[in-house]
C-alpha positions in Angstrom: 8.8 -18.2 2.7 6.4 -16.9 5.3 8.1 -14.4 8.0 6.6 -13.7 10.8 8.1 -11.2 13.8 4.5 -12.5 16.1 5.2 -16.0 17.7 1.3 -16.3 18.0 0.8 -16.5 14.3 3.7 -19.0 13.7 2.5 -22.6 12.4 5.4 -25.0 11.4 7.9 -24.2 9.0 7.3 -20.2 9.1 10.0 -18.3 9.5 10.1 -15.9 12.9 12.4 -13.4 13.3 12.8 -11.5 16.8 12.4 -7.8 17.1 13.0 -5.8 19.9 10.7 -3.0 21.0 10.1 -0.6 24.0 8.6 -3.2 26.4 9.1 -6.6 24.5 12.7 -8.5 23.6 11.2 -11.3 20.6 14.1 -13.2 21.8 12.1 -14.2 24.5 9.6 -16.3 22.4 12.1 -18.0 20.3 11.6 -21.1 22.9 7.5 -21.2 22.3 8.6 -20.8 17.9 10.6 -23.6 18.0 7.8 -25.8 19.8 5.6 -25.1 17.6 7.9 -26.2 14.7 9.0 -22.7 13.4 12.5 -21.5 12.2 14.6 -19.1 14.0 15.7 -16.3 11.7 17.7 -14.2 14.1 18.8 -11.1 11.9 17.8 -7.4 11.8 14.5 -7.2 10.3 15.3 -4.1 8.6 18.7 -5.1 7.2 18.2 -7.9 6.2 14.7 -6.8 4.4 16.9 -4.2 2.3 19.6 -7.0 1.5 16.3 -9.2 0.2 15.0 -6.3 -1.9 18.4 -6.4 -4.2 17.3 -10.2 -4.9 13.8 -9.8 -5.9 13.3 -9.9 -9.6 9.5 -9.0 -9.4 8.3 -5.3 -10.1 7.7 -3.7 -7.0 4.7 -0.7 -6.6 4.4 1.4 -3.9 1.0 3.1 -3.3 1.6 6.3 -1.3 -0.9 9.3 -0.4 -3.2 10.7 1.9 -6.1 8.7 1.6 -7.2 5.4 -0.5 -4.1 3.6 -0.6 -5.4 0.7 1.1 -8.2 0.6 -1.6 -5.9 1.0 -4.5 -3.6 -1.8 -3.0 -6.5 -4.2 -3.3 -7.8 -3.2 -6.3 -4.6 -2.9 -8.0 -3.6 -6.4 -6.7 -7.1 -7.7 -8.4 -6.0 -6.0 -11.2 -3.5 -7.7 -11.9 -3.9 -10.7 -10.6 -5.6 -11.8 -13.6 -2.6 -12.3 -15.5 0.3 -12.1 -13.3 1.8 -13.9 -9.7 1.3 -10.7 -7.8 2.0 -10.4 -3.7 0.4 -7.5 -1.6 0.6 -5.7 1.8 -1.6 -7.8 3.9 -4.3 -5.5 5.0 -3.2 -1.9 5.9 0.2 -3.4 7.0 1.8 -0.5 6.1 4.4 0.2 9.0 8.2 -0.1 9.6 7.3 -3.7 10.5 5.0 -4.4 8.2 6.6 -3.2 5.2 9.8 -5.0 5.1 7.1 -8.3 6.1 5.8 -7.3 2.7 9.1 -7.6 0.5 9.9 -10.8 2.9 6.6 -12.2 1.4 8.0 -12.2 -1.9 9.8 -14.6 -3.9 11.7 -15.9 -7.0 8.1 -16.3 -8.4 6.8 -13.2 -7.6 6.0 -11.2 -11.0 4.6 -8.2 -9.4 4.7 -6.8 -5.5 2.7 -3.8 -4.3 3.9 -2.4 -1.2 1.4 0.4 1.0 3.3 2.6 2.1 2.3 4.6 5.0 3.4 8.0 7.1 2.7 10.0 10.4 5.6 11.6 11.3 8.1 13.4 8.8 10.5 11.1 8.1 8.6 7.5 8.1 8.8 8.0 4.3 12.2 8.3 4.2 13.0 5.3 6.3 10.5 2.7 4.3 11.7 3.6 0.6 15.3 3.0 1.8 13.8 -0.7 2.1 11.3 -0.5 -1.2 13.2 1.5 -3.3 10.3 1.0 -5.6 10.3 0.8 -9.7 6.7 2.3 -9.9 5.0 4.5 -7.4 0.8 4.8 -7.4 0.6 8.6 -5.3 -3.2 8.8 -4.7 -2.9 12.2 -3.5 -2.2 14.9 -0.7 -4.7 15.5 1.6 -5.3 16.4 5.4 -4.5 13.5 7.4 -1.8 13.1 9.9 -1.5 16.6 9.9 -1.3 16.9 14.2 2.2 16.3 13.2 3.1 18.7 10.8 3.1 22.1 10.7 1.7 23.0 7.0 -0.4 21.2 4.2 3.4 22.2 2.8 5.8 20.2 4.7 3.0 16.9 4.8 3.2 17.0 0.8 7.0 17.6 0.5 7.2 14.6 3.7 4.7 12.5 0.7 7.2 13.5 -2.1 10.1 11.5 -0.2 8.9 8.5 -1.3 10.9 9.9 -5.2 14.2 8.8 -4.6 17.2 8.2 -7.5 17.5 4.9 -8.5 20.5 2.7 -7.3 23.0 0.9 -9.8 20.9 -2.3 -9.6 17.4 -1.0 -10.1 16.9 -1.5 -14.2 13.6 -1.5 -14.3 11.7 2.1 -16.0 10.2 3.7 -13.7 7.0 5.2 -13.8 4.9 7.2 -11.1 1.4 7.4 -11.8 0.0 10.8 -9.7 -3.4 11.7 -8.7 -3.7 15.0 -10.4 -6.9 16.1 -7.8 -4.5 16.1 -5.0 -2.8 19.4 -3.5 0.5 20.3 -4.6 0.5 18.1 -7.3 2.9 19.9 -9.7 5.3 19.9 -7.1 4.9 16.4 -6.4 5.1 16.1 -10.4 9.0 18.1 -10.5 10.0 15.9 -7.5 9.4 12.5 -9.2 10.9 14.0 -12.6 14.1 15.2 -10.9 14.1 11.6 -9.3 13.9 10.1 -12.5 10.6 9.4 -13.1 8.4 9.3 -16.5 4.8 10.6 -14.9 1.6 10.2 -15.7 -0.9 12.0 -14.3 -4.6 10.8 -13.7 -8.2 11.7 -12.9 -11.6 11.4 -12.3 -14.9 12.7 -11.4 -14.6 11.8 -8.1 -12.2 9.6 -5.9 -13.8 6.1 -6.9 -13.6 6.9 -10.5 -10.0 7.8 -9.9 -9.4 4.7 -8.3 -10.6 2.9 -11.1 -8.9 5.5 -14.0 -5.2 4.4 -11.8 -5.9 0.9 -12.4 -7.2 0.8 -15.9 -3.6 2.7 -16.8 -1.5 0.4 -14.8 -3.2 -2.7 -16.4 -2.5 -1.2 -19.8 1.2 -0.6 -18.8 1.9 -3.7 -18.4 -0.1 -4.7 -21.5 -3.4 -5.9 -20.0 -6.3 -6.2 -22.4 -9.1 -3.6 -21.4 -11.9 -6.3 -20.5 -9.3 -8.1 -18.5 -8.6 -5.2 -16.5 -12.6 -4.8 -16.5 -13.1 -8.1 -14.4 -10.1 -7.8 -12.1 -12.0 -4.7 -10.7 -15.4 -6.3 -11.0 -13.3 -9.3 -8.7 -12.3 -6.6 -6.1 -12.6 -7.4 -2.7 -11.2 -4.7 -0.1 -9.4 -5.3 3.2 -11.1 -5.9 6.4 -13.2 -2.7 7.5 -12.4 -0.8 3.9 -15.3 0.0 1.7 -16.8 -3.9 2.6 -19.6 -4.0 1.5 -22.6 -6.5 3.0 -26.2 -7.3 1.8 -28.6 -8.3 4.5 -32.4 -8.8 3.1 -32.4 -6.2 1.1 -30.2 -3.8 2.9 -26.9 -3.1 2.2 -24.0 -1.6 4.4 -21.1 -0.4 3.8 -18.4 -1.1 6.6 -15.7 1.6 6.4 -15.1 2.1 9.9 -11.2 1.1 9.9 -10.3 4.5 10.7 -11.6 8.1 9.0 -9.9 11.6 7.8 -11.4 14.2 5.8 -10.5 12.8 2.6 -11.4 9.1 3.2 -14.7 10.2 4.1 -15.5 12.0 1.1 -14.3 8.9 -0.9 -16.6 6.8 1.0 -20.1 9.5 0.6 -18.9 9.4 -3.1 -18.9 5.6 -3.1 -22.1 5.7 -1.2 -23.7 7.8 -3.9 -23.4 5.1 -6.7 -26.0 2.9 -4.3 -29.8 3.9 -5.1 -32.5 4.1 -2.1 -32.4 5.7 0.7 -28.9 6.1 2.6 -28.0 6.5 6.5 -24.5 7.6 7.4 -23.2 6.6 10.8 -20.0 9.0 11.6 -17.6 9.4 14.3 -14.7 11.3 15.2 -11.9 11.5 12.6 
């Protein structure tokens, strides 16, 4: 079903359920949701996100990390969309709303579900897995951004590591965390997924593209994918809006990753950049 907590974006027969925030009640649009031929779904959003979890029988990946997860989402999910039903955050959704949006996405069809998960203050991790409780976890690395809210490279990577939690009496499914091995901190991060309870593999690459590519590959083989299969899901890749988009205009081509910027997702993007031949123009701002 298609949940929405926006009463813009519903069309008839979505689903909207009203949230509350600092300087809007969503109760107040239920009137302008039902003309337009929505449902009313008045529950917690978070509740009853963490109830819908329990029911889902797909596999369910988060991508964590300081950088790239957006791009891993999209090429994972073009991955392995070539031979499974596979649902994705939509765009860099990655929030306390848009997270448990994600799982809602979902359903009884649903073979494989990668969830972005994303953190700015200490315990946002904390709060989202509570709601994923993920069987597979895609940790792309710690890096340097968000750190205006912590007080140590230290305490951001232990925040990252939160994401490893035990799994519950329901979860069956082996899990597996597959851990950037570029990243700072990564044995730690390594022991903390162990002691969680889950088999690691660690991965590499000559730069951050090729270790985007390297995750991918060994998650398509995980799940049995045939090697040229894999090969053409990330030929097919197509990135969200603003991430490493790439446009050809009469011979020139530009490379739109103006989203947003840290350290480490502008080193990604001059390393992507390199792999273009000709002359090359960088336009920057702040980060």
């Amino acid at each position: 079903m298609k949940v929405s907590i926006d009463s813009r974006t519903i069309e008839p027969g979505d689903y909207f359920i009203p949230v509350k925030g600092t300087h809007f009640d969503g109760r107040d649009f239920i009137p302008e949701v039902v003309e337009k031929g929505g449902n009313v779904l008045d529950v917690d959003l978070f509740s009853y996100a963490k109830k819908y979890r329990k029911r889902l029988s797909a596999k369910v990946i988060a991508v964590v990390g300081s950088a790239g997860k957006t791009t891993v989402k999209d090429m994972l999910y073009s991955v392995l969309s070539m031979s499974f039903n596979v649902v994705k955050t939509h765009e860099n959704q990655n929030n306390e709303f848009g997270v448990p949006l994600t799982l809602l996405a979902a359903d009884e069809e649903t073979e494989f579900l990668i969830v972005e998960m994303g953190l700015r203050k200490k315990q946002d991790l904390s709060f989202l897995v509570n709601i994923v409780h993920p069987d597979m976890v895609v940790f792309t690395g710690v890096g340097v951004s968000h750190m205006a809210f912590f007080d140590s490279p230290l305490q951001l990577a232990n925040a990252k590591a939160r994401v490893f939690r035990s799994a519950l009496s329901w979860q069956t499914n082996v899990r597996t965390a597959f851990l950037c091995s570029s990243g700072a901190y990564h044995e730690r991060i390594c022991d903390k997924a162990r002691k969680a309870g889950y088999n690691v593999v660690s991965y590499s690459g000559e730069d951050k593209v090729a270790e985007n590519i390297e995750v991918c590959c060994l998650v398509g083989s995980f799940f049995g994918m045939r090697g040229e299969v894999v090969q053409q899901g990330i030929a097919a890749y197509k990135g969200s809006s603003h991430r490493m988009t790439v446009y050809k205009r009469g011979g020139v081509t530009v490379l739109d990753d103006s989203y947003n910027a840290n350290p480490s997702g502008v080193l990604y993007a001059l390393q992507y950049l390199r792999r273009f031949e000709g002359r090359k123009i960088v336009v920057l701002a702040d980060m």
